[in-house]
NUPADREN-733542 format. One record per residue: residue number from 1; residue in one letter; x, y, z of N, C-alpha, C in turn. Coordinates in nm, 2 decimals. Example, Ala and Ser with C-alpha at 12.3 -4.5 7.8 and 13.67 -1.06 7.14 Angstrom:
% NUPADREN-733542
{num = 1&residu = A&n.u = 1.32&n.v = -0.57&n.w = 0.78&ca.u = 1.23&ca.v = -0.45&ca.w = 0.78&c.u = 1.32&c.v = -0.33&c.w = 0.78}
{num = 2&residu = S&n.u = 1.28&n.v = -0.22&n.w = 0.71&ca.u = 1.37&ca.v = -0.11&ca.w = 0.71&c.u = 1.29&c.v = 0.00&c.w = 0.79}
This chain:
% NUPADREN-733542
{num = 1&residu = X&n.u = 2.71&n.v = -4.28&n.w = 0.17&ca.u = 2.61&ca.v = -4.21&ca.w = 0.09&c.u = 2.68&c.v = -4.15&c.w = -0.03}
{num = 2&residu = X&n.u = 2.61&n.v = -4.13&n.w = -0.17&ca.u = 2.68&ca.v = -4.06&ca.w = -0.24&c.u = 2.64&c.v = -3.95&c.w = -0.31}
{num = 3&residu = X&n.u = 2.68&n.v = -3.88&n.w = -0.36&ca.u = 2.65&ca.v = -3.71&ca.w = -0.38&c.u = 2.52&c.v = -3.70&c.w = -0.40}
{num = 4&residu = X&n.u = 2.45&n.v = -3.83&n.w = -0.47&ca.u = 2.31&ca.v = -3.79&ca.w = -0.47&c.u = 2.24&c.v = -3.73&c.w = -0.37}
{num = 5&residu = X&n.u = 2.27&n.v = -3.81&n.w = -0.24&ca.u = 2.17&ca.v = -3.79&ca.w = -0.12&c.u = 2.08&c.v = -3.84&c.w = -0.09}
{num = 6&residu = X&n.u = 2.11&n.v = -3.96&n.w = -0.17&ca.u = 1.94&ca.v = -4.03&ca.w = -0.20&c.u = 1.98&c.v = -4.21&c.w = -0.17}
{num = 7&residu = X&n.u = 2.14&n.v = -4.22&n.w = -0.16&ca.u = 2.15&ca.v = -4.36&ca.w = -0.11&c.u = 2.14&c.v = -4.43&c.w = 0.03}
{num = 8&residu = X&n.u = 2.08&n.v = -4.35&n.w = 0.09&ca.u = 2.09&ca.v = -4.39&ca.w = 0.24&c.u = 2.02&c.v = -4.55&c.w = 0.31}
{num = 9&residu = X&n.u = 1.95&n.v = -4.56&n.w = 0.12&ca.u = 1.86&ca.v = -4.72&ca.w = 0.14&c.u = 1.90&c.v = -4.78&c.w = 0.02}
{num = 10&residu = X&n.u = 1.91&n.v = -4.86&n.w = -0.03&ca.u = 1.93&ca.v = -4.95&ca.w = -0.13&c.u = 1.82&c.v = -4.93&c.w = -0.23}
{num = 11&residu = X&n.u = 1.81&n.v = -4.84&n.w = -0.36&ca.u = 1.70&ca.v = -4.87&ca.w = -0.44&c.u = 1.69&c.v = -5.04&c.w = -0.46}
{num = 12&residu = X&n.u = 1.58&n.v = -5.08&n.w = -0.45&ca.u = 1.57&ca.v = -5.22&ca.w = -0.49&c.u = 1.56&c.v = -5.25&c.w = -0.68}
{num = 13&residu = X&n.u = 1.46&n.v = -5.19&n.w = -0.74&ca.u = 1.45&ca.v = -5.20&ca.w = -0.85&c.u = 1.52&c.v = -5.13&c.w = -0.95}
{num = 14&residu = X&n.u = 1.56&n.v = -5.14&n.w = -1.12&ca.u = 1.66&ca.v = -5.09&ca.w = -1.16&c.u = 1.62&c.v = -4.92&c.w = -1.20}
{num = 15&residu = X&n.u = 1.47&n.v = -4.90&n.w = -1.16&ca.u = 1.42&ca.v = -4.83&ca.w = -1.23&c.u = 1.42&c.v = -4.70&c.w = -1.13}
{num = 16&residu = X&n.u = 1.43&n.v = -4.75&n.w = -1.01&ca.u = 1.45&ca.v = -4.64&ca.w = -0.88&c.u = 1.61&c.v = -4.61&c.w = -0.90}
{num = 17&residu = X&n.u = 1.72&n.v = -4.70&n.w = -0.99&ca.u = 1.86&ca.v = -4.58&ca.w = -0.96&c.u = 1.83&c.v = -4.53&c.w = -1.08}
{num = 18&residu = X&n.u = 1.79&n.v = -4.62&n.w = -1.18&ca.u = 1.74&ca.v = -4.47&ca.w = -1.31&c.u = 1.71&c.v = -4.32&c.w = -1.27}
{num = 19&residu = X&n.u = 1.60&n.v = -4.33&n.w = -1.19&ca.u = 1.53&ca.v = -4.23&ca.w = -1.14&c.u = 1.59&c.v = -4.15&c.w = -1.05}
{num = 20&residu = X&n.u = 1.68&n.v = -4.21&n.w = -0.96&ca.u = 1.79&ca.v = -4.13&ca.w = -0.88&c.u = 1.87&c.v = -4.07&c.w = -1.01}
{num = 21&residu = X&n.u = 1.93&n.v = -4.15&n.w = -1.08&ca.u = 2.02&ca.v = -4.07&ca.w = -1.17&c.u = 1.93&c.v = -3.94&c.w = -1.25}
{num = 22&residu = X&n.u = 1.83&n.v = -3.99&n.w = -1.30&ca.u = 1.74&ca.v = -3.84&ca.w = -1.34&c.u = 1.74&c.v = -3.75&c.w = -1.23}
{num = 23&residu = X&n.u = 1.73&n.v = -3.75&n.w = -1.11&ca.u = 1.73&ca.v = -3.63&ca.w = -1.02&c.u = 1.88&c.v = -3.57&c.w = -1.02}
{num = 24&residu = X&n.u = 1.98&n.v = -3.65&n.w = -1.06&ca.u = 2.11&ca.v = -3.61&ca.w = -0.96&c.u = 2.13&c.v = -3.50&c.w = -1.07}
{num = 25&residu = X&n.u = 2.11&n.v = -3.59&n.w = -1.20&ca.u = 2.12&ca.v = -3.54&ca.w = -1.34&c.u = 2.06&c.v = -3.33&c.w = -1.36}
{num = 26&residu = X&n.u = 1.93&n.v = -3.34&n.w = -1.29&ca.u = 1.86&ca.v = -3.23&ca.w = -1.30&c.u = 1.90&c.v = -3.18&c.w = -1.21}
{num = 27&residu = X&n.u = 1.93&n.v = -3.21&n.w = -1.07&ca.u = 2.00&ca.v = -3.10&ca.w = -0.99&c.u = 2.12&c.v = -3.06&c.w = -1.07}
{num = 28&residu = X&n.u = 2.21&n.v = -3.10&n.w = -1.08&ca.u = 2.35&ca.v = -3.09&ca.w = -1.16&c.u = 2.32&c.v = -2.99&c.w = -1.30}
{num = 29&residu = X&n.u = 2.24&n.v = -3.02&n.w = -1.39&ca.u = 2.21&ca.v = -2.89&ca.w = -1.48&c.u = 2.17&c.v = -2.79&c.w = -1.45}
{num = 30&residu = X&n.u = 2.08&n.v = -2.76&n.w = -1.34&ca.u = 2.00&ca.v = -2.64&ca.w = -1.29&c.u = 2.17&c.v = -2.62&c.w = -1.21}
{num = 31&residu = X&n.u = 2.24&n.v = -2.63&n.w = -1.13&ca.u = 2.34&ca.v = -2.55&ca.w = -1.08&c.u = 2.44&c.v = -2.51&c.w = -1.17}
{num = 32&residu = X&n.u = 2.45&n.v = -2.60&n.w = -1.32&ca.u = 2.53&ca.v = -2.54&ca.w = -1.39&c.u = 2.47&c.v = -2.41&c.w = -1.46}
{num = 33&residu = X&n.u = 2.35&n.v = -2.40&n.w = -1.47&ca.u = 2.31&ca.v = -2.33&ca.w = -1.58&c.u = 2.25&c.v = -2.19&c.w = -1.42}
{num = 34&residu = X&n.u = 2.29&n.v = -2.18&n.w = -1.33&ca.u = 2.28&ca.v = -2.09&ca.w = -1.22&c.u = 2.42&c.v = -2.04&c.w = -1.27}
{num = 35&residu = X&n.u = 2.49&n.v = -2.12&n.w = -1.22&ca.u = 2.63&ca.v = -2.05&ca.w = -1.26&c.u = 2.67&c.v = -1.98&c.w = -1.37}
{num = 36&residu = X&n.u = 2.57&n.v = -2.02&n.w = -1.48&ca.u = 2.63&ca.v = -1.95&ca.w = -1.65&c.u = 2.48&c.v = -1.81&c.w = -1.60}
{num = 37&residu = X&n.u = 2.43&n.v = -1.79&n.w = -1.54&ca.u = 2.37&ca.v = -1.71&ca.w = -1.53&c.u = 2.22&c.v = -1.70&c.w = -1.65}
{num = 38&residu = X&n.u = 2.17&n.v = -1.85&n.w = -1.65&ca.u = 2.07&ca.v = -1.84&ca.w = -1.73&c.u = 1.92&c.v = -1.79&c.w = -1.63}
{num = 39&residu = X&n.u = 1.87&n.v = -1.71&n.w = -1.68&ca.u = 1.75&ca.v = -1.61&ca.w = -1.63&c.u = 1.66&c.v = -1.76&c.w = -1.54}
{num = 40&residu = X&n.u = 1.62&n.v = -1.83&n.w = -1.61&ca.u = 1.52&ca.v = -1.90&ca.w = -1.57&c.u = 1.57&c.v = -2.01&c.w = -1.49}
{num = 41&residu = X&n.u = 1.66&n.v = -2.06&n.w = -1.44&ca.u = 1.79&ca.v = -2.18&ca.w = -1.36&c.u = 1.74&c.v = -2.11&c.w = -1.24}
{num = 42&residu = X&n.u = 1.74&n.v = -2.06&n.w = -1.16&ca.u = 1.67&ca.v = -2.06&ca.w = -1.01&c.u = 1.57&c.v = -2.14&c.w = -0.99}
{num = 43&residu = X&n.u = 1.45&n.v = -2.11&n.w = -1.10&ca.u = 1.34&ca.v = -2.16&ca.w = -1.06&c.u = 1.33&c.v = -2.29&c.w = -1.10}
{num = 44&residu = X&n.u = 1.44&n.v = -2.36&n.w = -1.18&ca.u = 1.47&ca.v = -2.46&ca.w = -1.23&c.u = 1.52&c.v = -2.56&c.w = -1.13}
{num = 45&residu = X&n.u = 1.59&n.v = -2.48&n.w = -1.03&ca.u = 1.70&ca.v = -2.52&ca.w = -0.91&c.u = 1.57&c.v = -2.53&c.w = -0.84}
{num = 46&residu = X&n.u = 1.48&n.v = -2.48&n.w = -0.81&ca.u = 1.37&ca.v = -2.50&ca.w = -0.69&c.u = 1.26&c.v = -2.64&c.w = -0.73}
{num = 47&residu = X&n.u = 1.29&n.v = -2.66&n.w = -0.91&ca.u = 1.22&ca.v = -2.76&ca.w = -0.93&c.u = 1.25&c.v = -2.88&c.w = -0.89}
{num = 48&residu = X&n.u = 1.40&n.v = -2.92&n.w = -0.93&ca.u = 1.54&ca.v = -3.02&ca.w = -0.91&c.u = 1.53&c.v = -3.07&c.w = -0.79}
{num = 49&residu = X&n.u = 1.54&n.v = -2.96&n.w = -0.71&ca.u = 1.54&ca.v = -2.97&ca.w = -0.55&c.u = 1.38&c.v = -3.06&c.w = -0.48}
{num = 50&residu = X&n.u = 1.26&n.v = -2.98&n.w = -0.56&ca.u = 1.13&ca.v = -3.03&ca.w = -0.51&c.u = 1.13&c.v = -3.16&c.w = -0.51}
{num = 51&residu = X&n.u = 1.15&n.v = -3.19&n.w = -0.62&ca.u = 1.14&ca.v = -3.35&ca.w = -0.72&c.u = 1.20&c.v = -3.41&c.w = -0.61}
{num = 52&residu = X&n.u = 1.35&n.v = -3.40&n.w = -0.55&ca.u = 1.43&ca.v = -3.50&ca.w = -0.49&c.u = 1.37&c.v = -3.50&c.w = -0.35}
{num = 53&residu = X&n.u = 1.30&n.v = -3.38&n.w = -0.29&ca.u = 1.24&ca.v = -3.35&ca.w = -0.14&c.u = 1.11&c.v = -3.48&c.w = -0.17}
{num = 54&residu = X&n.u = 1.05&n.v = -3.47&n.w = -0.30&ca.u = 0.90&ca.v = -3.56&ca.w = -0.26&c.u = 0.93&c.v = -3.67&c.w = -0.27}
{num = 55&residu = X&n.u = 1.07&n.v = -3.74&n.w = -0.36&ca.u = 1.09&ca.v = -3.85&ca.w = -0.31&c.u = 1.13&c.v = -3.89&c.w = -0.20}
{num = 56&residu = X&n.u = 1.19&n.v = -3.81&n.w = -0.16&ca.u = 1.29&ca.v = -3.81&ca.w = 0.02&c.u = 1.15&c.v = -3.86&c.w = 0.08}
{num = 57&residu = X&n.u = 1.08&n.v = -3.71&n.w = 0.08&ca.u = 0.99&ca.v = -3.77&ca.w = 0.17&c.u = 0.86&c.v = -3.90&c.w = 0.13}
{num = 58&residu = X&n.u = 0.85&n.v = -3.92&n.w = 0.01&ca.u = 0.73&ca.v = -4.04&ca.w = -0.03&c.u = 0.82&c.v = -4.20&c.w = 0.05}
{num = 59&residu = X&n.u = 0.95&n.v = -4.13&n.w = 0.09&ca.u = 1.04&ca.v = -4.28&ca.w = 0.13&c.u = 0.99&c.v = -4.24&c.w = 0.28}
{num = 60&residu = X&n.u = 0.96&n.v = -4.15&n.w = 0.32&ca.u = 0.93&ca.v = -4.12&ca.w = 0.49&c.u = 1.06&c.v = -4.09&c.w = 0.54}
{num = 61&residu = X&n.u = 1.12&n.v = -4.02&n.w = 0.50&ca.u = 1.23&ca.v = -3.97&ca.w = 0.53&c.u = 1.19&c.v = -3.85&c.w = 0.65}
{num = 62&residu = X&n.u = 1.21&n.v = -3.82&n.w = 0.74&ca.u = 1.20&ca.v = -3.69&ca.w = 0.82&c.u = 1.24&c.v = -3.59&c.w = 0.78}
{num = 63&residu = X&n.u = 1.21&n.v = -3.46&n.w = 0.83&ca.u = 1.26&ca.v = -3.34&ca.w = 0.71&c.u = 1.42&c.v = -3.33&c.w = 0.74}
{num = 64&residu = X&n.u = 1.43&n.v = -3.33&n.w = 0.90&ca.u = 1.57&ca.v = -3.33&ca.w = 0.87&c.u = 1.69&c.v = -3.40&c.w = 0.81}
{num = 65&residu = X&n.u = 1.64&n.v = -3.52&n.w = 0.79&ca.u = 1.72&ca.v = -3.61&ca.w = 0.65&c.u = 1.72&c.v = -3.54&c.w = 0.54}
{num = 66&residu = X&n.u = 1.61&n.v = -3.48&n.w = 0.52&ca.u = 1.59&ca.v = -3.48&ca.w = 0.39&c.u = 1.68&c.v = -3.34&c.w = 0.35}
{num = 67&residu = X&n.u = 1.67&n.v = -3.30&n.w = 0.47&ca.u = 1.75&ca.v = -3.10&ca.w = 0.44&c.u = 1.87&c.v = -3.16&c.w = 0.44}
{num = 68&residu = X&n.u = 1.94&n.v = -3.27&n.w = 0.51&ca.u = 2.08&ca.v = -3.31&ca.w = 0.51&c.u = 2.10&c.v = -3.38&c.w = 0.39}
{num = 69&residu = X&n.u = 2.01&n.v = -3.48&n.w = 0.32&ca.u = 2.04&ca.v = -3.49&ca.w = 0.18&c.u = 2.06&c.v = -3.37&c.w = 0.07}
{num = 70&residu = X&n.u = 1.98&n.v = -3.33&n.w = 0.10&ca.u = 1.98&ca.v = -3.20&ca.w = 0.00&c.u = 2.11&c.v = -3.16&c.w = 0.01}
{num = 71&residu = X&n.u = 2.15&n.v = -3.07&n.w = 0.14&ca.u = 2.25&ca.v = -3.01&ca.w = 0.14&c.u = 2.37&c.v = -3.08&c.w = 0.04}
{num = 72&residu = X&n.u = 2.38&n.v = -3.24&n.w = 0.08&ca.u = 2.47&ca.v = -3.31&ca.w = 0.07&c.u = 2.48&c.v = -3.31&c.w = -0.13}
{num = 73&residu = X&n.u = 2.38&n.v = -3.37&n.w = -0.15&ca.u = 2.33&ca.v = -3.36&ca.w = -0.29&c.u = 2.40&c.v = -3.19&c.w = -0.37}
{num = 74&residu = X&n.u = 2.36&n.v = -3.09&n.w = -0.30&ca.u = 2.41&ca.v = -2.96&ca.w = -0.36&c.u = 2.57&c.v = -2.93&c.w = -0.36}
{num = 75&residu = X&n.u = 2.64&n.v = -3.00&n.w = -0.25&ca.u = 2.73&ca.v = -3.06&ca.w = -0.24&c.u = 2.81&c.v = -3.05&c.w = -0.33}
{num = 76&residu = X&n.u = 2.76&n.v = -3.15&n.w = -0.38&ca.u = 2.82&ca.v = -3.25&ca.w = -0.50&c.u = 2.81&c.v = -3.17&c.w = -0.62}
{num = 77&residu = X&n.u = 2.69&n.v = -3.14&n.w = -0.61&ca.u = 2.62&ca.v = -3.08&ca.w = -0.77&c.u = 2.72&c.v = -2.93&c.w = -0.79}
{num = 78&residu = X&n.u = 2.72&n.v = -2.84&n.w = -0.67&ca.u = 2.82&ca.v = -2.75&ca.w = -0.67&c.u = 2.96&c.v = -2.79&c.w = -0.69}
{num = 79&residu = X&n.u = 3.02&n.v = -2.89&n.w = -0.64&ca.u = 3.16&ca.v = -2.96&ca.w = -0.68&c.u = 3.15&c.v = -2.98&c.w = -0.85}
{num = 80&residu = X&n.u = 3.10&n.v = -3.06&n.w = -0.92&ca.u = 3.08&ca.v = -3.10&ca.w = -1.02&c.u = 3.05&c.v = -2.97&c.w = -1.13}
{num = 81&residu = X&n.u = 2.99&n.v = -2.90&n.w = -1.07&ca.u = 2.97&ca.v = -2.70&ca.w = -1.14&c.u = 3.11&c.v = -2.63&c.w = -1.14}
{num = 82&residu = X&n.u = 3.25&n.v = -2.70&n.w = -1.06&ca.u = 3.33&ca.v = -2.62&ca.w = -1.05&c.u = 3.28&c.v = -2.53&c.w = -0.96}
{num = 83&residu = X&n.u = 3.23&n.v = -2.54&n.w = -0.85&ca.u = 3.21&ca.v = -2.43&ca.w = -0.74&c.u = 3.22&c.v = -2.45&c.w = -0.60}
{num = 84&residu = X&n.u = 3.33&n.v = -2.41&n.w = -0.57&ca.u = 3.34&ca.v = -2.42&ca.w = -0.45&c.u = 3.22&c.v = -2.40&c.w = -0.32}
{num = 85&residu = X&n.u = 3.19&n.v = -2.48&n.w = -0.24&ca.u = 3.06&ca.v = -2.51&ca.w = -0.18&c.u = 3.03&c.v = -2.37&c.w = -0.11}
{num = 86&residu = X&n.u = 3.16&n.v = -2.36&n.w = 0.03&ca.u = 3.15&ca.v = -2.25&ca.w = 0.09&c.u = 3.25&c.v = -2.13&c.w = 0.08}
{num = 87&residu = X&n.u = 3.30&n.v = -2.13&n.w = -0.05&ca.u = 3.40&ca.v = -2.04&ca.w = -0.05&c.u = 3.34&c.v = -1.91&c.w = -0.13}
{num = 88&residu = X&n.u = 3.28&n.v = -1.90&n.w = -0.24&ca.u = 3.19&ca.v = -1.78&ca.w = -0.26&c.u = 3.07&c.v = -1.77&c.w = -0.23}
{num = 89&residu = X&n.u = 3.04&n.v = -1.64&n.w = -0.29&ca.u = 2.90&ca.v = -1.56&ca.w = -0.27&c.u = 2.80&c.v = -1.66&c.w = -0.35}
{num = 90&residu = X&n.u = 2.84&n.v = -1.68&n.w = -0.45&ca.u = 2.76&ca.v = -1.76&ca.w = -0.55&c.u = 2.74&c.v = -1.90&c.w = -0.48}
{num = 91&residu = X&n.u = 2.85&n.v = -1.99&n.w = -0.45&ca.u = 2.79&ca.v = -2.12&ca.w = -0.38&c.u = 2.70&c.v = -2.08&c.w = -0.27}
{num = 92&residu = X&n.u = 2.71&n.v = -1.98&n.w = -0.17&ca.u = 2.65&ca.v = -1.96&ca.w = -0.05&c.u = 2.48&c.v = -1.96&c.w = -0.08}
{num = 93&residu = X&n.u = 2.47&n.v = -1.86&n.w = -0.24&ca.u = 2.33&ca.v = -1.87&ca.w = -0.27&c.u = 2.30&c.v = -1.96&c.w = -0.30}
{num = 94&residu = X&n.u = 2.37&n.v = -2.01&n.w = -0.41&ca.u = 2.24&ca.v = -2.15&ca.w = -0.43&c.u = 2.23&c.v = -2.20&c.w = -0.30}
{num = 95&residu = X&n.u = 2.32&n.v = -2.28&n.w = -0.24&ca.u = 2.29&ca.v = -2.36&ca.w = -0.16&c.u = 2.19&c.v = -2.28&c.w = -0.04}
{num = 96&residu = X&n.u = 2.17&n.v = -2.16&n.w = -0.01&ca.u = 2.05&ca.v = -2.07&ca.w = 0.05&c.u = 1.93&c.v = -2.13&c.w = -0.02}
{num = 97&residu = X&n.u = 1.94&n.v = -2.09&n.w = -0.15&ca.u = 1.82&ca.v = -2.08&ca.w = -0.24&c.u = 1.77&c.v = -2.25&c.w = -0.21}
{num = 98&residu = X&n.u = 1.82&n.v = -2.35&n.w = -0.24&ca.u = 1.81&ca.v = -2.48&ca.w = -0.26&c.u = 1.73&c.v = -2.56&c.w = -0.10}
{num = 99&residu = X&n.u = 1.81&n.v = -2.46&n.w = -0.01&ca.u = 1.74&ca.v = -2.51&ca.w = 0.18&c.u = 1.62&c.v = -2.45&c.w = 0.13}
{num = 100&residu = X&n.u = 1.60&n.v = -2.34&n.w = 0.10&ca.u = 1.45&ca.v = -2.27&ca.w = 0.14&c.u = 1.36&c.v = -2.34&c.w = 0.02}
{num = 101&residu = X&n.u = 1.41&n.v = -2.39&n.w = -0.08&ca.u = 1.32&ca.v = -2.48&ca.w = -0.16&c.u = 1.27&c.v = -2.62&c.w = -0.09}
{num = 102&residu = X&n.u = 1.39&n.v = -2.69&n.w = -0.04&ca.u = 1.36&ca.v = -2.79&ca.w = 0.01&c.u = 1.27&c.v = -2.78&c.w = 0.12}
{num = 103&residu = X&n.u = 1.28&n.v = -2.68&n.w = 0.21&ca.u = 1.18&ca.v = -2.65&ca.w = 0.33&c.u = 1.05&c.v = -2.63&c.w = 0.25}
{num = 104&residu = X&n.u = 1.03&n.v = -2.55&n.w = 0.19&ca.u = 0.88&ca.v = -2.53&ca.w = 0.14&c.u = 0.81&c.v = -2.65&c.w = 0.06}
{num = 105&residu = X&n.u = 0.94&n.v = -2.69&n.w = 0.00&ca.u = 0.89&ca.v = -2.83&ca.w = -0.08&c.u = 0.81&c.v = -2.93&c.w = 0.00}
{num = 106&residu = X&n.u = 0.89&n.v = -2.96&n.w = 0.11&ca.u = 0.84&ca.v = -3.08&ca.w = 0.24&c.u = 0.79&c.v = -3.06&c.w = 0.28}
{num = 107&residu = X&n.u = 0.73&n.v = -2.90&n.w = 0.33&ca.u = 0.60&ca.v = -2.88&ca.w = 0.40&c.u = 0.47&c.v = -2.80&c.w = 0.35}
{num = 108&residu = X&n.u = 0.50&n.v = -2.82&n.w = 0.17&ca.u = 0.40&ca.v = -2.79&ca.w = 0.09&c.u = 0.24&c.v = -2.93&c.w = 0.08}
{num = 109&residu = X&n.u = 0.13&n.v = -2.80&n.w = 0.09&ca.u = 0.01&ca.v = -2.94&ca.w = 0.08&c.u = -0.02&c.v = -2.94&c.w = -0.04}
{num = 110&residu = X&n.u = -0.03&n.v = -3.06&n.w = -0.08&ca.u = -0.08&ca.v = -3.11&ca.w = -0.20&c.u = -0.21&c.v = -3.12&c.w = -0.25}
């Protein structure tokens, strides 16, 4: 799997790793711009996160996949921020912030 979180099946068309790359892309801005302390990057981080949960799940993914992608995904996206995943206060939140998006995300009704 790779930091996406989202390889666990072979996109078939070229247009599904586009679209992966746009999510990995928006998670990865929303944690950098958490880290520079921009006011409005939380709720940006809960958007990043939703996006990647509805495709998780529109693939039928179970939630617990989907919280293990995520995590995995934040991972990455915190590595690439320069931030150690579990070593501060700051990794510890987003990646807080990011489970309780993805949980609401997955079991939000449409």
């Amino acid at each position: 799997m790779s930091s996406s979180g989202e390889t666990h099946r072979r996109d078939k068309r070229p247009a599904d790793r586009i679209s992966a790359f746009s999510r990995t892309r928006r998670l990865d801005l929303a944690v950098a711009a958490c880290r520079s302390g921009v006011p409005s990057s939380i709720d940006a981080l809960s958007v990043a996160v939703a996006e990647r949960v509805h495709y998780l799940r529109g693939q039928g993914d179970p939630p617990e996949r989907v919280l293990r992608a995520i995590k995995q995904a934040m991972s990455g996206a915190l590595a690439r921020a320069g931030i150690a995943r579990a070593d501060t206060e700051a990794s510890r939140a987003l990646l807080a912030r990011a489970v309780t998006a993805c949980i609401e995300a997955y079991y939000k009704k449409n």
